[in-house]
C-alpha positions in Angstrom: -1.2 -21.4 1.2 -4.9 -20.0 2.5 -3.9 -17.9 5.8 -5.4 -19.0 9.2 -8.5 -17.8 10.9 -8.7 -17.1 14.4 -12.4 -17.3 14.7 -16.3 -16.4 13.6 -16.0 -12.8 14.7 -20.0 -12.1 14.2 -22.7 -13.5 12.0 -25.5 -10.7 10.4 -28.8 -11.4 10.9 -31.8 -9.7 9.1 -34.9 -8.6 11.2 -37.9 -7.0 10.8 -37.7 -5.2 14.0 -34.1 -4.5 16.0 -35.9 -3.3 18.7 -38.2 -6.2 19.6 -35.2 -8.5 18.0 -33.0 -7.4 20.4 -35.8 -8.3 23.6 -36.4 -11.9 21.7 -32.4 -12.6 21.6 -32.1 -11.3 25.2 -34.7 -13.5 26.5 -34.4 -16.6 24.6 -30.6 -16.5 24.1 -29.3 -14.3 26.8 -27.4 -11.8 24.0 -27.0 -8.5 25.0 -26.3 -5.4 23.3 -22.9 -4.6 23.3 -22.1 -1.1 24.4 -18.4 -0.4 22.5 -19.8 -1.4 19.2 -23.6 1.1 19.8 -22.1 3.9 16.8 -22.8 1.3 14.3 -25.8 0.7 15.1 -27.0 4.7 13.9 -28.2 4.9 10.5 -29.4 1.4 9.7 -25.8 0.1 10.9 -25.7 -3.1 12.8 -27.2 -3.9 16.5 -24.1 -5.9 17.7 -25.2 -8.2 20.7 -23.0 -10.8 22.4 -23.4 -13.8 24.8 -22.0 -13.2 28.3 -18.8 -14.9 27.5 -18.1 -12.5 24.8 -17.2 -14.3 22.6 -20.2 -14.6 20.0 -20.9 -11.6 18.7 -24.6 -11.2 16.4 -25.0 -8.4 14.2 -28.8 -7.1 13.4 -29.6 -5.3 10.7 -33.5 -4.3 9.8 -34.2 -5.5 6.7 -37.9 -6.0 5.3 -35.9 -8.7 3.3 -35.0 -11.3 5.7 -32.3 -13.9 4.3 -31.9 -16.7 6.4 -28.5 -18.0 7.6 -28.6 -21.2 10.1 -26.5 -20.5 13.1 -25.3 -23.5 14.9 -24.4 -23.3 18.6 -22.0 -26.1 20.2 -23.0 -27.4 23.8 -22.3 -30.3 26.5 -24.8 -32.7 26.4 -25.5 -31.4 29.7 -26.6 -28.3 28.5 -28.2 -29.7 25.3 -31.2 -31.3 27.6 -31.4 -27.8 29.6 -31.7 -25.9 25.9 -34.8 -28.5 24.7 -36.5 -27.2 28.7 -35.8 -23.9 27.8 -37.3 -23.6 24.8 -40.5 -25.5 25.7 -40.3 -23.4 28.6 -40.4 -20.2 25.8 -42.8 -22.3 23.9 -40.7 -22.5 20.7 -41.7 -25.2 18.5 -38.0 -27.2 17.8 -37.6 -30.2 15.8 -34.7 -32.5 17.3 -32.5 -34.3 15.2 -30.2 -37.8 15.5 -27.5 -37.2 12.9 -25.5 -40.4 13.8 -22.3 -38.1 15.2 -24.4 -35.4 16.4 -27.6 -34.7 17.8 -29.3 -31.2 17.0 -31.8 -28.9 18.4 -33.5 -26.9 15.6 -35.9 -23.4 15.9 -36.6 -20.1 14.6 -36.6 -16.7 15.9 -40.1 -14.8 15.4 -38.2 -13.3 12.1 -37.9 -16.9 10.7 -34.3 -17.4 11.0 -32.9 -20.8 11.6 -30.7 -21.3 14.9 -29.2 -25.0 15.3 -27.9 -26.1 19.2 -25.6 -29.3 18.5 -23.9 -31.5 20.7 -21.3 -34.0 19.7 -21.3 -35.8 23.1 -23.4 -38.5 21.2 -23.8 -41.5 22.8 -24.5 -39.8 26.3 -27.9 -37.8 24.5 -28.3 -40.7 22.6 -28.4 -43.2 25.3 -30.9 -41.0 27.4 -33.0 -40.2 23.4 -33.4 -43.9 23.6 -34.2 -44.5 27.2 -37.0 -41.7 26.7 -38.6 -42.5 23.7 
């Protein structure tokens, strides 16, 4: 029998740039550095920032090798119309996608890596999709 998980505890992310990495996560995502975990972030250790909930933790690490991982966020559909005004509002290109269950927000940081905002309150995003096209 596999033993159960309690959660995602943090996903790495490679950047070119922790400094300006952590103002571009701040800004568009509202992470901030998290204070407790700051040691590991001395000798190329990770940058550990979290959402004001606390409970998504991102860990940076400068690499000049970026390797991509898609993050996906789950929203409201509420909140899945206010993430497509904020990022026009940041003016980051995103590519919206139906998936028949689901409906996706997709971008990129300025490092390239993926970041997905789904919703699986379908037919409310779907109904206003339609009504908007």
């Amino acid at each position: 029998m596999v033993p159960a998980l309690l959660m995602i505890d943090h996903v790495h992310i490679s950047v070119k740039n922790r400094d300006q990495a952590e103002l571009w996560y701040k800004d568009v995502l509202g992470f901030e550095r998290v204070a407790e975990f700051d040691s590991w972030a001395k000798d190329k250790g990770p940058l550990t920032l979290g959402n004001a909930q606390g409970n998504i933790h991102l860990a940076l690490f400068e690499s000049a090798n970026i390797q991509n991982t898609v993050i996906a966020f789950s929203v409201t559909a509420e909140n899945f119309f206010a993430w497509i005004e904020h990022l026009k509002d940041k003016g980051i290109a995103t590519n919206i996608i139906d998936h028949d269950l689901s409906w996706s927000i997709y971008f990129r940081d300025p490092d390239g890596n993926p970041f997905e905002v789904t919703t699986y309150d379908y037919a409310e995003v779907h109904g206003y999709m339609e009504w908007d096209a």
